[in-house]
ZAMARGU-4260 file (C-alpha; in steps of 0.2 Angstrom, whole numbers, plus 5000, padded with zeros to 4 digits):
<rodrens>
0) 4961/5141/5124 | 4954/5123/5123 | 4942/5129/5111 | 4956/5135/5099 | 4966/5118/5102
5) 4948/5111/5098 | 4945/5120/5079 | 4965/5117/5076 | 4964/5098/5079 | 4946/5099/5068
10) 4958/5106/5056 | 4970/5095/5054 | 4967/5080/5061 | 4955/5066/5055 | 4947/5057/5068
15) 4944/5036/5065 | 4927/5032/5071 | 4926/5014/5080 | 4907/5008/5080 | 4902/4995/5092
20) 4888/4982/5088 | 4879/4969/5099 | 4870/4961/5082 | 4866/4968/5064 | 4852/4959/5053
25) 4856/4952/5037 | 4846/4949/5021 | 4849/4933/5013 | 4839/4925/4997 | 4837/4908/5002
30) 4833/4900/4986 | 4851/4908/4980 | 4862/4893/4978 | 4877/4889/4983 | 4875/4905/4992
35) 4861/4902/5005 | 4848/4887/5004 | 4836/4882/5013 | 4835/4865/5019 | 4825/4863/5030
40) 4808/4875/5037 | 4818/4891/5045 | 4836/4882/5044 | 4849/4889/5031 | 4865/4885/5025
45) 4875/4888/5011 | 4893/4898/5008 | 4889/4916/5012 | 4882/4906/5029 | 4897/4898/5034
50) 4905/4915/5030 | 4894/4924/5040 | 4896/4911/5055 | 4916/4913/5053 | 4913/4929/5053
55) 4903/4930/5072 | 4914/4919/5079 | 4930/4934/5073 | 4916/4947/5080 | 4908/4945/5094
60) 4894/4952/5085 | 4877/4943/5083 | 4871/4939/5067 | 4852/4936/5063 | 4847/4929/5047
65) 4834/4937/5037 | 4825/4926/5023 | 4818/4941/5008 | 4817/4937/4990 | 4830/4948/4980
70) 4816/4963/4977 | 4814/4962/4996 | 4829/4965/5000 | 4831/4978/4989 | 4819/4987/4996
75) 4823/4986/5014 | 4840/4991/5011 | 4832/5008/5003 | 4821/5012/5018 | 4836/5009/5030
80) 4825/4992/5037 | 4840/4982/5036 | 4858/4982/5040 | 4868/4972/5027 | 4862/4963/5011
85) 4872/4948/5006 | 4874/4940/4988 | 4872/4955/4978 | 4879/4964/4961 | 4882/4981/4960
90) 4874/4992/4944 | 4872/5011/4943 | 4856/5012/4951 | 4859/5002/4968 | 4874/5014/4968
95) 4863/5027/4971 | 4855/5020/4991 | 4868/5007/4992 | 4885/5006/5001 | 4895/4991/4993
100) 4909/4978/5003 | 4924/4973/4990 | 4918/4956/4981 | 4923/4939/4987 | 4918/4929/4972
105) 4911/4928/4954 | 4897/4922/4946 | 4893/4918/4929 | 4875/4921/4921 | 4871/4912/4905
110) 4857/4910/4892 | 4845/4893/4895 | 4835/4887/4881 | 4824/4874/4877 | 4833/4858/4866
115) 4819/4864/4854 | 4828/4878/4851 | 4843/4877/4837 | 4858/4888/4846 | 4856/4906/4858
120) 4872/4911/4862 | 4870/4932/4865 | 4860/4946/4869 | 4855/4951/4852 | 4850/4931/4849
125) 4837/4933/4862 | 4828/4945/4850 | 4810/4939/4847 | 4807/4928/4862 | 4799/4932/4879
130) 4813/4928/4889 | 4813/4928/4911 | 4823/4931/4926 | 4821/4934/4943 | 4815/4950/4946
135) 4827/4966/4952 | 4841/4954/4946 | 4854/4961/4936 | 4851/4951/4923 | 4833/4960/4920
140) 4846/4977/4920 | 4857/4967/4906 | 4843/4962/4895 | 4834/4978/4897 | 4848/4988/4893
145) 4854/4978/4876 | 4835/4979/4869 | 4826/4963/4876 | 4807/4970/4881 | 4798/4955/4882
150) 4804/4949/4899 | 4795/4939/4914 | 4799/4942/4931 | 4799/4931/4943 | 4802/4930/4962
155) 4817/4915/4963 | 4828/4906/4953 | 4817/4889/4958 | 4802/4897/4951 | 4811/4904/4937
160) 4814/4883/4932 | 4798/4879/4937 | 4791/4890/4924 | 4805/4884/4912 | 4797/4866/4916
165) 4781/4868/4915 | 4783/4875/4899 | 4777/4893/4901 | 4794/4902/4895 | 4805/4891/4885
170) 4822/4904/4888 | 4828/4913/4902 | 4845/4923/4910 | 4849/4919/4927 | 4865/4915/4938
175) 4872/4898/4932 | 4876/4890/4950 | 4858/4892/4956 | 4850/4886/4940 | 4861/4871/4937
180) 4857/4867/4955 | 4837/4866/4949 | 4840/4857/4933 | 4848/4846/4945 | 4837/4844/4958
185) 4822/4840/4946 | 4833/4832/4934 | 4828/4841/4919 | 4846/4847/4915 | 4845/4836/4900
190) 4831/4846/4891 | 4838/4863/4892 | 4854/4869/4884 | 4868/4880/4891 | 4875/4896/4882
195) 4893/4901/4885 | 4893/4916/4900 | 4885/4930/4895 | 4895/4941/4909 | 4902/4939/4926
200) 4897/4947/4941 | 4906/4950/4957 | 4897/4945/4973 | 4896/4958/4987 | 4887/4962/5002
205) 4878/4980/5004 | 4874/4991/5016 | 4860/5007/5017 | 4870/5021/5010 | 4881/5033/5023
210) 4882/5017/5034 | 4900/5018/5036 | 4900/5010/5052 | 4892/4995/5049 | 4902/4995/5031
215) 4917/4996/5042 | 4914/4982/5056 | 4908/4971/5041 | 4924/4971/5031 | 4936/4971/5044
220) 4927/4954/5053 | 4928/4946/5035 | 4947/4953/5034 | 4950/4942/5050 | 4947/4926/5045
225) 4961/4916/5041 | 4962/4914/5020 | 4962/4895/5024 | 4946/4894/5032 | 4938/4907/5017
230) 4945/4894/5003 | 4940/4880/5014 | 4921/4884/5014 | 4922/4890/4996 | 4927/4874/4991
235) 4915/4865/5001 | 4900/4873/4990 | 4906/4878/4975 | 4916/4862/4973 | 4904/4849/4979
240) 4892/4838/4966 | 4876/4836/4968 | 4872/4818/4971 | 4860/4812/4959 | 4874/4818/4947
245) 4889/4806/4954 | 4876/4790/4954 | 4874/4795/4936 | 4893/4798/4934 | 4897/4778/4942
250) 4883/4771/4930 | 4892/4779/4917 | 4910/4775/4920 | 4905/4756/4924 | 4897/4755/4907
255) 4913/4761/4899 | 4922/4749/4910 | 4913/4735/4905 | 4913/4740/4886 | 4933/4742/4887
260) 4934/4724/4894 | 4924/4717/4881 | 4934/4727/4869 | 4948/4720/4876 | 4942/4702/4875
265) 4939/4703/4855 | 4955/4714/4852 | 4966/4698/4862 | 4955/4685/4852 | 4958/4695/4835
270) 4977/4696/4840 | 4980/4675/4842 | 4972/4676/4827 | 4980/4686/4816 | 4998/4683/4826
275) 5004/4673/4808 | 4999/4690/4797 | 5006/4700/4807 | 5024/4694/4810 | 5024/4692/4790
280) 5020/4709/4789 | 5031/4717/4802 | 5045/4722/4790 | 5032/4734/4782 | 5023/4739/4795
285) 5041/4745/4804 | 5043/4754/4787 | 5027/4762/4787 | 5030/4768/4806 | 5047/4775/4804
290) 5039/4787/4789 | 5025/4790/4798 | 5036/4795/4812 | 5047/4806/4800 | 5031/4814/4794
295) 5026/4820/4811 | 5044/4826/4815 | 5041/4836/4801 | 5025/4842/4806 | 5030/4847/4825
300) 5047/4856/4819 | 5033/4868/4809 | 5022/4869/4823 | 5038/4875/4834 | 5041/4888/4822
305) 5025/4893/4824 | 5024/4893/4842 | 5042/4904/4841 | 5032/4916/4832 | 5019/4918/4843
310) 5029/4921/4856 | 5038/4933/4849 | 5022/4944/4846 | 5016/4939/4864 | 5034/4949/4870
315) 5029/4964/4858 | 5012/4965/4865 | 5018/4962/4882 | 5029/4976/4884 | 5017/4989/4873
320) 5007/4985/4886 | 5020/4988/4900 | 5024/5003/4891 | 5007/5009/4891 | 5004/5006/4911
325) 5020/5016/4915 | 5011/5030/4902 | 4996/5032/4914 | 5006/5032/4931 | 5020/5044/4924
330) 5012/5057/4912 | 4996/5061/4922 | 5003/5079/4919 | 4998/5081/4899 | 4980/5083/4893
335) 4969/5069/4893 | 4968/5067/4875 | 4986/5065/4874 | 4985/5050/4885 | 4970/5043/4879
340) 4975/5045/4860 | 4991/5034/4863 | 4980/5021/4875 | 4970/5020/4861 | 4984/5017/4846
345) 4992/5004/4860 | 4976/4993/4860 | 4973/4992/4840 | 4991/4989/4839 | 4990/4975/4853
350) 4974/4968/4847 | 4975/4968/4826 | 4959/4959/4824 | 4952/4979/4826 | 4949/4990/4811
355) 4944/5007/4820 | 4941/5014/4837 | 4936/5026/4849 | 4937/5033/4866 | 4924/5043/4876
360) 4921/5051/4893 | 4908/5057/4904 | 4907/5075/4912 | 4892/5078/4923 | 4875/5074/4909
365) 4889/5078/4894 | 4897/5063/4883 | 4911/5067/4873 | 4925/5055/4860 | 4941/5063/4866
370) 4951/5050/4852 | 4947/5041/4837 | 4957/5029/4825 | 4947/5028/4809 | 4931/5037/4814
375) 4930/5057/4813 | 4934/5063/4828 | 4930/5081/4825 | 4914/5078/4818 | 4910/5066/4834
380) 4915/5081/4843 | 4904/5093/4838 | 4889/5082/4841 | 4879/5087/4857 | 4879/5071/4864
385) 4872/5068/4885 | 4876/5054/4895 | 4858/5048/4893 | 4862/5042/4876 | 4877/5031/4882
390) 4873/5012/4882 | 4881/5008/4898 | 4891/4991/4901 | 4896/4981/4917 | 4910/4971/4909
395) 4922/4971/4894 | 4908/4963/4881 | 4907/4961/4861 | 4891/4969/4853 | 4886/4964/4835
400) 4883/4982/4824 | 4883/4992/4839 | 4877/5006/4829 | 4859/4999/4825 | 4857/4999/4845
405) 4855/5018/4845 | 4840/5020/4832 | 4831/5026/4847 | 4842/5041/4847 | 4834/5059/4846
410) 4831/5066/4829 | 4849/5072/4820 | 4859/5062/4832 | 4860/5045/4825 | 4861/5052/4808
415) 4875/5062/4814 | 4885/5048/4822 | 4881/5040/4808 | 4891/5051/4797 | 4906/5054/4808
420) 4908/5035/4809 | 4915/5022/4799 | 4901/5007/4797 | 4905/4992/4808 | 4901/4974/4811
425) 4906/4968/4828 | 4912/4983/4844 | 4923/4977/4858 | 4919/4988/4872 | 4926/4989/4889
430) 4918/5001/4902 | 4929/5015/4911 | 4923/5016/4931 | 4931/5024/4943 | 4924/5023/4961
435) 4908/5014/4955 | 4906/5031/4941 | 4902/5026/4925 | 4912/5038/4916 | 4915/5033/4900
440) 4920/5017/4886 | 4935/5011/4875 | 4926/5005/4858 | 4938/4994/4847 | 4928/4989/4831
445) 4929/4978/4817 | 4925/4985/4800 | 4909/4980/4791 | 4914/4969/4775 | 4927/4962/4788
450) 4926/4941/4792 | 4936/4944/4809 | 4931/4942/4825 | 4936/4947/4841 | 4944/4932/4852
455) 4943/4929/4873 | 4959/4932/4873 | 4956/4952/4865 | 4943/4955/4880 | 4954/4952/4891
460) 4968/4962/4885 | 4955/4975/4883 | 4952/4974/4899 | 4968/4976/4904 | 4969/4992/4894
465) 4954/4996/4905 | 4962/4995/4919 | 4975/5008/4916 | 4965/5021/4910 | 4956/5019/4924
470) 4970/5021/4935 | 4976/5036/4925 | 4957/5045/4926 | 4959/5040/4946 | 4977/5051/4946
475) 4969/5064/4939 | 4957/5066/4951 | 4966/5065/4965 | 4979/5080/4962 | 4962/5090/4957
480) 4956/5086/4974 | 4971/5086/4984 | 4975/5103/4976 | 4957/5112/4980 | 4956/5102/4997
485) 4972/5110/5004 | 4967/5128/4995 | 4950/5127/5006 | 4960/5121/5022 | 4972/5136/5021
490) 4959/5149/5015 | 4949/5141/5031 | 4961/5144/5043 | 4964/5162/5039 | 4943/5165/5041
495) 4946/5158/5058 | 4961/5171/5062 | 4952/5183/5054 | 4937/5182/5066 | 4950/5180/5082
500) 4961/5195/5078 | 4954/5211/5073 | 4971/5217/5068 | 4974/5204/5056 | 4954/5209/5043
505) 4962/5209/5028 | 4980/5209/5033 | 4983/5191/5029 | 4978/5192/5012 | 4987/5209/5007
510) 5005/5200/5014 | 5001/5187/5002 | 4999/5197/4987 | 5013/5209/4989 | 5024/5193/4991
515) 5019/5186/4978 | 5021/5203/4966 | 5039/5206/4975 | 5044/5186/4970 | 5036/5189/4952
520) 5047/5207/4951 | 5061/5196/4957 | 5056/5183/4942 | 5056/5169/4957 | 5051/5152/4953
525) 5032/5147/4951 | 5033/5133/4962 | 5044/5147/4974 | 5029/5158/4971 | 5016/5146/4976
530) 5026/5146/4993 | 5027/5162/4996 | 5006/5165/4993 | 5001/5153/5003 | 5016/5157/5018
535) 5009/5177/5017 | 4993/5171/5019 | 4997/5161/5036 | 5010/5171/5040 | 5000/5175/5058
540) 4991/5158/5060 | 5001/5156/5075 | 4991/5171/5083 | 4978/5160/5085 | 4985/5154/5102
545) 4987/5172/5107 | 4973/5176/5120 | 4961/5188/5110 | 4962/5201/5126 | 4981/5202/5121
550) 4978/5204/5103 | 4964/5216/5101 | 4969/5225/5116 | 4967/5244/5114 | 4980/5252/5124
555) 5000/5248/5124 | 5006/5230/5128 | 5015/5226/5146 | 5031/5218/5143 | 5025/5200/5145
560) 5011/5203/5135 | 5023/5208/5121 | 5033/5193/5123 | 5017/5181/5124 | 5014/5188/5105
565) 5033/5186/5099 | 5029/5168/5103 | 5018/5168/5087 | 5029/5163/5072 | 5034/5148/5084
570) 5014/5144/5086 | 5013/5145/5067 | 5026/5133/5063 | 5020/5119/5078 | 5002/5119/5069
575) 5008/5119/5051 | 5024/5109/5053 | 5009/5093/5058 | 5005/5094/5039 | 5015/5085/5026
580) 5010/5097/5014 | 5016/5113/5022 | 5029/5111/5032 | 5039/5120/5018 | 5028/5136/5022
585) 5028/5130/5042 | 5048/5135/5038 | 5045/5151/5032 | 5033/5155/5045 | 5043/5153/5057
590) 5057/5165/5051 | 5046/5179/5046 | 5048/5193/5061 | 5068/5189/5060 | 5079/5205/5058
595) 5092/5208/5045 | 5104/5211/5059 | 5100/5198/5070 | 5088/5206/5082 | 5074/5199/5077
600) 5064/5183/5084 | 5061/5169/5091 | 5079/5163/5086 | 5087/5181/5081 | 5096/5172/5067
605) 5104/5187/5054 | 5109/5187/5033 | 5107/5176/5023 | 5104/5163/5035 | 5084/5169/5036
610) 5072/5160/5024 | 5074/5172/5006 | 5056/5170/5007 | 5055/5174/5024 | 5065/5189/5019
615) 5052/5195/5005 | 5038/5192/5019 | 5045/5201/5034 | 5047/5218/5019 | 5028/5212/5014
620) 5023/5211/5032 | 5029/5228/5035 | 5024/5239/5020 | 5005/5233/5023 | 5007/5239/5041
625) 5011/5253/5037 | 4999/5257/5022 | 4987/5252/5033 | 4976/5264/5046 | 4977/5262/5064
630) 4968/5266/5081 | 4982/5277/5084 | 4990/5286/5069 | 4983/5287/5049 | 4991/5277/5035
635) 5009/5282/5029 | 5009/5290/5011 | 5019/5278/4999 | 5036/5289/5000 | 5036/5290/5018
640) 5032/5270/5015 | 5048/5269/5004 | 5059/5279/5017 | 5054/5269/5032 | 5062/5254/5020
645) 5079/5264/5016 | 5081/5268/5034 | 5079/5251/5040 | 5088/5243/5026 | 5102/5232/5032
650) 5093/5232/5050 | 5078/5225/5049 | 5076/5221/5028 | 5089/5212/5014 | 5096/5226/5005
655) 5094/5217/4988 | 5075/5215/4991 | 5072/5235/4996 | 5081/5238/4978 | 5069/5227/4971
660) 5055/5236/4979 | 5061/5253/4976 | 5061/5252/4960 | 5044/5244/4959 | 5029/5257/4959
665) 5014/5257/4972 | 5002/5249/4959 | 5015/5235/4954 | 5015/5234/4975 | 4995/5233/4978
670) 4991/5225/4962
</rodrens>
């Protein structure tokens, strides 16, 4: 018996497992500012520092510091030599052996570039330079992936700017916090411009893959400090100057304090001067005020106007856009190209600056448009298109003739996207993820000969529109998986009676399909009909608490023995009734072996007052039984079957079910 409570509670219940750590190892990048420095041989500080110290004292748990260059640490975390990695990004391929935390802060990476140099400010600038970045950065993933070959790789941010001083690379990518605090330190931030972000990444700490436990401990400690101490540290290092910088900062302002007194000095000697001219001319210069005033009334009343107007199409866009979100949670039920084809219509309606655009998913190594404004999109469909081809992207990001990107495209392909799409200046695309899966991109597009441009302000709202069809793609899977989830739960459960009772080979699943063909017959609901299959198919779960020498026992049952296996449709309904998702069928489980009359059990209720499904099972239960062969007689032919009903009709069946069945013939039974 404790091993069937055993498999049952494997069955239904989850179990939470509580790991217990006396101290973990964690990688840290000490030349990573403001995340971790080093200032002094084997001493580190810096914010993830502080977080991780907070985070001990919340614990109980010891933490040791381990100093590794980003590759390093990398590395480590793929051989399992390490426990948790701090200050990292996620991309695709870390997915693959690493376990990420939720991120706790952002960090912009820009373009730095020698004052030789007239203006950088994109990917597709960098074209024609050898450009550097730390190695295993993400920034060598960006640059890579938007064409730039010509990269040097170094070990650290510092000897990234030492490079950049020294003259051997005059631009690179990197992370702006720990670069700026370079330029800083060697005060050489005066001979390198900055470009405006070329993306953000979100900081997070990683753990070996399958590493649950430690995943677990790690983000519940951080959960437990208090949100004050959290915005305390980060404003101690991201909101601290460096010092060298405030000395310059006080030179500065008391040179423009001493220029505004002198200033102030001639402006008072000019004023005693000039005190006659001016009262003479005060009439005038009161004239000239009062019109000038007039003309800047007049100039802010057409400003209100149009400030009234842009608000105006800021509601519209706002609740297309609220519209929209309600679409995704409330229509996950119609075909995805439904859905995407109005997602996509919302967006260019919301952002006008785009011309044309396109929608595409992933499925498994296949890439496919599933809507299109402006573009063919039944010539893009019928291209054989693999997800090797797609240009992948970690944030909403504007790409300048997108279309010149995938030249490198097997032979057919580009000259087939080609044809299906309209040509195109600048691309607005936002990536679709759902669970860290790359599965697919919104594309808004700006026509060739057009002089538009996308704003900040259209990334963002893109990003938006990201983030509901994300939600809606997360929906879907879901109800596939619940659905197949519970279908292999049940269908596992029978196996297991299956292999306890004898009797019940094959018995399970023939109660379930005459059930279901008598509720079909009886032109029953489909969600009534889904009932009633899966509640045939556990009909006798609750046998599974019968002792086997009971149930498989050859010769005729004592009295107690008897009732011991009456007890089953109450056994049924205590193990399903746990489950959420079928205490309906727990219900008619239970109800099954009651009589028409009354005389059945456990609670020998009669009519109409049993389950109607219950009702169609108990006729189910029996016809099987009796088509079946046994120990002890051969199976009944199918008009003894139908006499056995008449004659218990009103005793032990519903009357208006055996009329159903009578007229219904053995293969409409048994199909």
């Amino acid at each position: 018996m404790r091993l069937k409570y055993f498999i049952l509670g494997y069955i239904f219940l989850s179990a939470t497992f509580l790991w217990a750590f006396e101290k973990i190892n964690v990688a840290v990048t000490p030349a990573y500012v403001p995340y971790v420095l080093e200032i002094e041989q084997g001493k580190l500080s810096g914010l993830s520092i502080d977080l991780w110290n907070e985070w001990e004292k919340q614990t109980g748990i010891e933490v040791e510091f381990v100093p590794v260059t980003l590759k390093e640490g990398l590395a480590m975390l793929k051989n399992n030599e390490i426990d948790v990695m701090d200050g990292i990004f996620y991309n695709l391929e870390r997915d693959a052996y690493i376990d990420f935390s939720k991120p706790y802060d952002n960090v912009d990476a820009a373009i730095f570039f020698s004052n030789m140099i007239t203006s950088l400010n994109s990917a597709s600038s960098l074209k024609g330079f050898t450009v550097g970045a730390v190695g295993s950065d993400f920034a060598v993933n960006y640059l890579k992936t938007n064409g730039i070959e010509t990269l040097i790789e170094y070990s650290t941010n510092e000897a990234l700017v030492e490079a950049a001083i020294s003259g051997e690379i005059k631009v690179f990518v990197a992370d702006k916090p720990a670069v700026l605090y370079y330029l800083n330190k060697y005060e050489v931030l005066d001979l390198f411009k900055i470009s405006e972000p070329l993306y953000t990444e979100k900081v997070r700490r990683g753990v070996p893959q399958g590493r649950q436990d430690i995943l677990q401990a790690v983000e519940e400690g951080f959960a437990k400090i208090p949100s004050e101490k959290v915005q305390d540290i980060l404003k101690k290092w991201k909101g601290q100057t460096d010092p060298s910088n405030i000395m310059r900062q006080i030179l500065y302002i008391g040179m423009v304090a001493c220029g505004i007194i002198f200033a102030v000095f001639l402006l008072w000697s000019y004023f005693l001067k000039r005190l006659v001219d001016i009262k003479t001319k005060e009439l005038n210069e009161k004239n000239r005020e009062l019109t000038y005033a007039n003309n800047e009334l007049v100039a802010i009343n057409k400003e209100l106007e149009h400030s009234f107007e842009q608000i105006e199409e800021l509601s519209e866009k706002f609740e297309d856009l609220i519209n929209m979100a309600s679409v995704a949670f409330f229509d996950t039920i119609n075909k995805d190209e439904t859905f995407f084809k109005r997602l996509l219509e919302t967006a260019m309606r919301i952002i006008p600056e785009s011309d044309y655009g396109s929608i595409s998913l992933v499925d498994g190594d296949q890439w496919t448009f599933v809507a299109a404004v402006g573009h063919d999109l039944e010539k893009l469909r019928l291209i054989p298109l693999k997800k090797s081809y797609l240009v992948f992207f970690c944030e909403p990001v504007i790409v300048e003739k997108l279309r010149d990107q995938n030249r490198e495209l097997p032979d057919g392909i580009y000259q087939k996207i080609e044809e299906a799409s309209m040509p195109v200046r600048y691309s607005l695309i936002a990536p679709l993820v759902v669970n860290g899966e790359y599965l697919g991109n919104i594309d808004l597009d700006i026509d060739e000969n057009s002089e538009k441009a996308f704003s900040k302000d259209s990334i963002k709202i893109l990003k938006a529109f990201s983030n509901i069809a994300n939600a809606f793609l997360t929906f879907k899977r879901y109800s596939d998986v619940r659905s197949s989830f519970q279908k292999e739960v049940i269908t596992s459960m029978v196996n297991i009676l299956e292999v306890h009772d004898e009797y019940t080979k094959g018995h399970s699943s023939n109660v379930a399909e005459i059930s279901l063909n008598i509720a079909k017959k009886m032109m029953m609901s489909q969600e009534d009909m889904e009932k009633i299959f899966w509640a045939g198919l556990l009909h006798d779960i609750g046998k599974i608490l019968i002792p086997t020498d009971i149930l498989n026992k050859p010769a005729k049952l004592t009295y107690q023995e008897y009732e011991e296996v009456k007890k089953h449709p109450a056994y049924g309904y205590d193990i399903l009734s746990k489950s959420k998702n079928l205490r309906e069928i727990a219900d008619i489980v239970l109800y099954h072996h009651e009589r028409y009359d009354g005389n059945g059990y456990p609670n020998k209720i009669k009519g109409v007052d049993i389950p109607l499904l219950s009702r169609i099972i108990c006729v189910a239960d029996s016809i099987d039984a009796m088509y079946s062969k046994r120990s002890y007689r051969k199976p009944l032919t199918w008009e003894q079957i139908n006499q056995e009903l008449k004659d218990n009709t009103a005793r032990q069946f519903d009357p208006d079910i055996i009329e159903v069945v009578l007229k219904m013939s053995k293969e409409e039974i048994f199909r």
